[in-house]
N, C-alpha and C positions, 0 to 999 in steps of 0.2 A: 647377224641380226640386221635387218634393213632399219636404214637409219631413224624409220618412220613409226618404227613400234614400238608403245609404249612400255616403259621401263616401269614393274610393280612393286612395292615395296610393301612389304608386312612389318607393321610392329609389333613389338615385342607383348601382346594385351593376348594372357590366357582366355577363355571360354570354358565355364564351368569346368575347371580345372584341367583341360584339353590343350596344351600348348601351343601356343599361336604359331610354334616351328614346324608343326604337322599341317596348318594349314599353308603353311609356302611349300612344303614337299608336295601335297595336292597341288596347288598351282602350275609347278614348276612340268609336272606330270603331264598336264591340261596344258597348259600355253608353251609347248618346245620351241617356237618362233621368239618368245618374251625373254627379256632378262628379268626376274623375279628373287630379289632380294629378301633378308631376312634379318632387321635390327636388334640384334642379342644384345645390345648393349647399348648403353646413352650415347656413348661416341659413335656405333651403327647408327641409331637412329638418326645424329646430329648431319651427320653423314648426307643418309637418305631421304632427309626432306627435300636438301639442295638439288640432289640428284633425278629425285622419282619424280614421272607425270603421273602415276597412280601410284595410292596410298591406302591401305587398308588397314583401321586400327579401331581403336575402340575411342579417341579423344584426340582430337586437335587445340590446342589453342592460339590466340592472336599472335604471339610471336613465332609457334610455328608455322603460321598461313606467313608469313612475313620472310620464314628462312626459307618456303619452300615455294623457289622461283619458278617452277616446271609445271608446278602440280598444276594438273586438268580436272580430277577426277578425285576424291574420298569416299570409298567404300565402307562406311558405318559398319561397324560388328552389334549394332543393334537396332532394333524396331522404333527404341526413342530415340530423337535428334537436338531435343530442345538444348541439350547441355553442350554444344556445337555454337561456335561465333557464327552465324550461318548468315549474318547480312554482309560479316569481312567475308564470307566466303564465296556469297553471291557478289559483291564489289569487287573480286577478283576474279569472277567468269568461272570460279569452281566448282564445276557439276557436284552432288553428292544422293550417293543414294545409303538405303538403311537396307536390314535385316527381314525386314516385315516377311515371313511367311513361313520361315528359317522354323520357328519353333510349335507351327502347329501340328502335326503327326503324332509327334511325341505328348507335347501336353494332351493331347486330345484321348491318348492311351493312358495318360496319369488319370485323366478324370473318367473316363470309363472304366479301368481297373477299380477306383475308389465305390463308383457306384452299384459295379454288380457284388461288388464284396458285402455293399448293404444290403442290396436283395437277400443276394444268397445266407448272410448273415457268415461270411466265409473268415471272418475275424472270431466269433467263435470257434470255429470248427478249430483255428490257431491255438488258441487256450488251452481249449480241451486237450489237442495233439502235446503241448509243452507238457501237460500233465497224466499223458497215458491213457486219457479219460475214454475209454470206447461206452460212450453214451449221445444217444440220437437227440438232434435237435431240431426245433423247425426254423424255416426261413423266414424274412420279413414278409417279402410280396413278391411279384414276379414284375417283373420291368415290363414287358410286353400290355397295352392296354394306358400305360401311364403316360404324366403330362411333362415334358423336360421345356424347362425355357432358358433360354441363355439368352443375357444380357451383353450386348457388345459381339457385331456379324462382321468382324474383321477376320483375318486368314485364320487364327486360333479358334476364335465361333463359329466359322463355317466348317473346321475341321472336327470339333464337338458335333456339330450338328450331322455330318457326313458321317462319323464312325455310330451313331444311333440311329441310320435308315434302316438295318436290319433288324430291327427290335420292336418292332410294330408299336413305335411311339409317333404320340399326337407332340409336334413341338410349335415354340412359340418363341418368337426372338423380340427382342428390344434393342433398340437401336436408336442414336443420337439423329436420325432423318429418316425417319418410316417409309418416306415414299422412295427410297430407293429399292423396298420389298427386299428380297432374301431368298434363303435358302429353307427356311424352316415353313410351315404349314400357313400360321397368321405371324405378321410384323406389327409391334407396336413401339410408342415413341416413349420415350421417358414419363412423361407426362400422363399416358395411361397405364404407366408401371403396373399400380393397384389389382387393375382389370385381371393381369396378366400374371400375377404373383397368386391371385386367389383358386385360378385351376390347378395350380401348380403342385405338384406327385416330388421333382428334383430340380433344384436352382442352380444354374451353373453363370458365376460372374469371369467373363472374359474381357471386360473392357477395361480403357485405360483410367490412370487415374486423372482425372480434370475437377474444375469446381464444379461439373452437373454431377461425377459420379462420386465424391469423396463423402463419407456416411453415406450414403446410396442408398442402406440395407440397415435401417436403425428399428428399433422399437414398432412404430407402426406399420412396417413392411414386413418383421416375423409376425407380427399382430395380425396380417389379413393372411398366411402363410399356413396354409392348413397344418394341422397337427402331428400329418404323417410325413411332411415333406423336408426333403436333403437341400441343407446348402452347400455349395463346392465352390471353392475361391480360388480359381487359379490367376487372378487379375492383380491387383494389389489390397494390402491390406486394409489401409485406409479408406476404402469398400465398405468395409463392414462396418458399423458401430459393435469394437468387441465386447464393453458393456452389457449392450442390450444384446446380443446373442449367447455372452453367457447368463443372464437373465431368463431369454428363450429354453435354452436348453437344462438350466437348474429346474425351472417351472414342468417343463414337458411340453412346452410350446409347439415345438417340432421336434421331429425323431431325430435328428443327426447331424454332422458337420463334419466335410472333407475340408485340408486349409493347407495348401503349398504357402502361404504368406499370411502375414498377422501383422495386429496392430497393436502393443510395439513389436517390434522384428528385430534384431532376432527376439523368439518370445521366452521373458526372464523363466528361471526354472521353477518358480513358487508359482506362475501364474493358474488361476484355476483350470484355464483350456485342457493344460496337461493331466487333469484326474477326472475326465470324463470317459468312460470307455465308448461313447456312442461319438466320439471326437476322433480324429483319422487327422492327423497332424505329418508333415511331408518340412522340410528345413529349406524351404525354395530351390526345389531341385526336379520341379516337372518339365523344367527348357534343355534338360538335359539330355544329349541323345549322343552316341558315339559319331553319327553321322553328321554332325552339325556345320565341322568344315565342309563337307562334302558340299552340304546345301546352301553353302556361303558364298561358295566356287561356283556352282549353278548360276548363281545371278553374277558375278565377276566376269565370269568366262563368256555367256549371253552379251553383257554388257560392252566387254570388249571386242566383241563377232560385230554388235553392230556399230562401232567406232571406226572398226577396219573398215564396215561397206560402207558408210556416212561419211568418216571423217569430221565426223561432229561427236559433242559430248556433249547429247538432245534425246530424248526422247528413248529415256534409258529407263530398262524394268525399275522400280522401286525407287525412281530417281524423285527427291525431294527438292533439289536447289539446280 
């Protein structure tokens, strides 16, 4: 191995139950020039702080930026950073990139599965099948013709909004800076939420959670939320005011609710979510994809092609610090 190539270290931080030793065998696969380690154990890891100039894990902290005198590079196993010392990391010239894009395909497949299941009304057809029942029923509506708006046009929004172009739907996005436009038909900003909630057929929340978007989705947003329309929350819980949408849906407010996450989470077993049948409840598991190493290696392996031509650790895909 020439003496100039970055030595990669994985630790030991599963991925929706995917162990993080399948993603260094991908690695090692992908970089045969690299020496690419794999921390199974705390003395591993303790190890390869000192040793590795790249790192890939799910959490650093101060004394490991402190043991890890090489490191150039921390490769995030996730889309959020905030939980990262990130000013020791930049005070130490340590590039860091996140996850961000990793998990849109798949969720994007959770929340389209959930909603042609409301169309089609494919959750009864379920029932009936568990009870032998060969008795015809009708559908709710036909996707085609209706309004989807996704809130939050990051790599998971734009991939919502990309697997509904064949569907001959009108979409409509919201977004924290409108005037960066999008991918969807009209862009609006937070602040004309309302506008944008009142055409609205299926709601699909993809953003993050921050103090604009926590309660996001309270009492007077099912209030303007016509009476036929889906919410779908693959973003986080705290999104939602759960009160007020089980208020919503006790009432008949709106017809339905898809929900990878909930507020609390996990969600207790008495809660009333749980005895709704027009409710599509998921245990946060739409980021799940078998492929996910793969597309973790995607930006790793990119990342490291342009270190080799640069020799810098600048102007890296997904790179935040």
């Amino acid at each position: 191995m020439p003496t100039d190539t970055p030595h990669v270290a994985v630790l030991d931080h599963d991925a929706h139950g995917i162990p993080a030793a399948e993603y260094a065998d991908i690695l090692r696969r992908r970089l045969p020039e690299h020496t690419v380690s794999h921390a199974a154990t705390p003395a591993d890891r303790q190890r390869l702080l000192g040793e590795a100039t790249v790192i890939a894990g799910g959490d650093l902290d101060e004394s490991d930026i402190d043991a890890a005198e090489n490191l150039r590079l921390f490769a995030c196993n996730s889309a959020g950073v905030n939980h990262l010392p990130l000013d020791a990391l930049a005070d130490r010239g340590v590039a860091v990139t996140n996850a961000s894009g990793v998990h849109g395909p798949n969720i994007a497949e959770h929340v389209l599965g959930w909603v042609l299941t409301f169309t089609r009304r494919l959750d009864e057809g379920r029932r009936r099948q568990a009870r032998r029942e060969w008795r015809r029923f009708q559908s709710f509506t036909e996707l085609a013709g209706s309004t989807v708006t996704v809130v939050g046009l990051g790599s998971i929004g734009q991939a919502v909004v990309q697997r509904f172009e064949g569907f001959d739907v009108t979409t409509l996005g919201v977004r924290h800076t409108p005037s960066k436009d999008g991918p969807t038909d009209e862009v609006f900003g937070y602040d004309d939420l309302p506008d944008a909630l009142a055409r609205t057929d299926v709601l699909v929340l993809c953003c993050p959670l921050t103090e604009t978007t926590e309660g996001l989705i309270g009492t007077t947003e099912l209030d303007v939320l016509p009476t036929n329309a889906i919410v779908v929350n693959v973003a986080r819980g705290g999104v939602v005011d759960t009160p007020a949408l089980v208020e919503a849906l006790q009432s008949n407010g709106i017809h339905g609710a898809a929900l990878d996450v909930t507020d609390p989470e996990p969600l207790p077993s008495d809660h009333d979510l749980w005895g709704f049948e027009n409710v599509f409840l998921t245990p946060h598991v739409s980021g799940h994809t078998p492929k996910y190493w793969e597309r973790r290696a995607d930006i790793l392996v990119e990342n490291l092609d342009r270190v080799a031509t640069s020799g810098a650790y600048e102007d890296l895909q997904n790179q935040v610090v």
